[in-house]
C-alpha angles and dihedrals in degrees: 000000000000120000121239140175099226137028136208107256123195117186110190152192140188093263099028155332120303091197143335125196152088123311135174091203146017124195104188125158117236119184098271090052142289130314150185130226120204117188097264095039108143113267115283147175120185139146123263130213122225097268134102131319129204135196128170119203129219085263090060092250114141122213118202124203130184115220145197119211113308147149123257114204111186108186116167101322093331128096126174129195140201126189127171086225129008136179132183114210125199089240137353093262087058095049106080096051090044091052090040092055102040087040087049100052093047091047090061088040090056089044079055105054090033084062086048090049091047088051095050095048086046089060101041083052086054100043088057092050079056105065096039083074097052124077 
């Protein structure tokens, strides 16, 4: 394998990427602690937990995201990441009132849809009470 200063980094989620580009570093938390990725870091695949995630960029820029649970694959100077939910904040003090604030609409928006879901169920079971009783 060849040796490089930087690697590709995705950071998806269902809908869309969270971010693409280059990075020298990467600081992430899987369930047995937290780690760092260098660009020629040996290939890897391993769980995250919902935490922060770091990446510095060849100008020397952080960027800071806050994740939910994922999976991280690094194969040769590419690593690619999926997360359920993701938010990049401007800084790390930022970063617990963004993902407060983005966790906390999508949680209404899920007990929402999960009310739509329970009516709809409600009436299908009534509608089949229904024709029992019909020859």
């Amino acid at each position: 394998m060849s040796t490089a200063d930087k690697m590709q980094v995705t950071i998806g989620l269902p809908g869309a990427p969270l971010f693409q580009g280059a990075a020298v570093a990467l600081n992430a938390v899987a369930p047995n602690g937290a780690f760092g990725i260098l660009p020629n870091h040996v290939d890897l695949v391993t769980a995250l937990v919902p935490s922060v995630l770091l990446l510095r960029q060849e100008d020397g820029r952080e960027r800071v995201f806050g994740i939910d649970e994922g999976v991280l694959v690094k194969k040769g100077h590419e690593v690619t990441i999926a997360v359920r939910r993701g938010v990049e904040s401007a800084d790390l003090a930022s970063l617990d009132e963004t993902v407060g604030a983005l966790f906390d609409t999508m949680e209404d928006e899920e007990r929402v849809a999960r009310a739509a879901l329970s009516r709809l169920e409600a009436d299908m079971v009534r509608r089949f009470a229904g024709l029992r009783g019909q020859p």
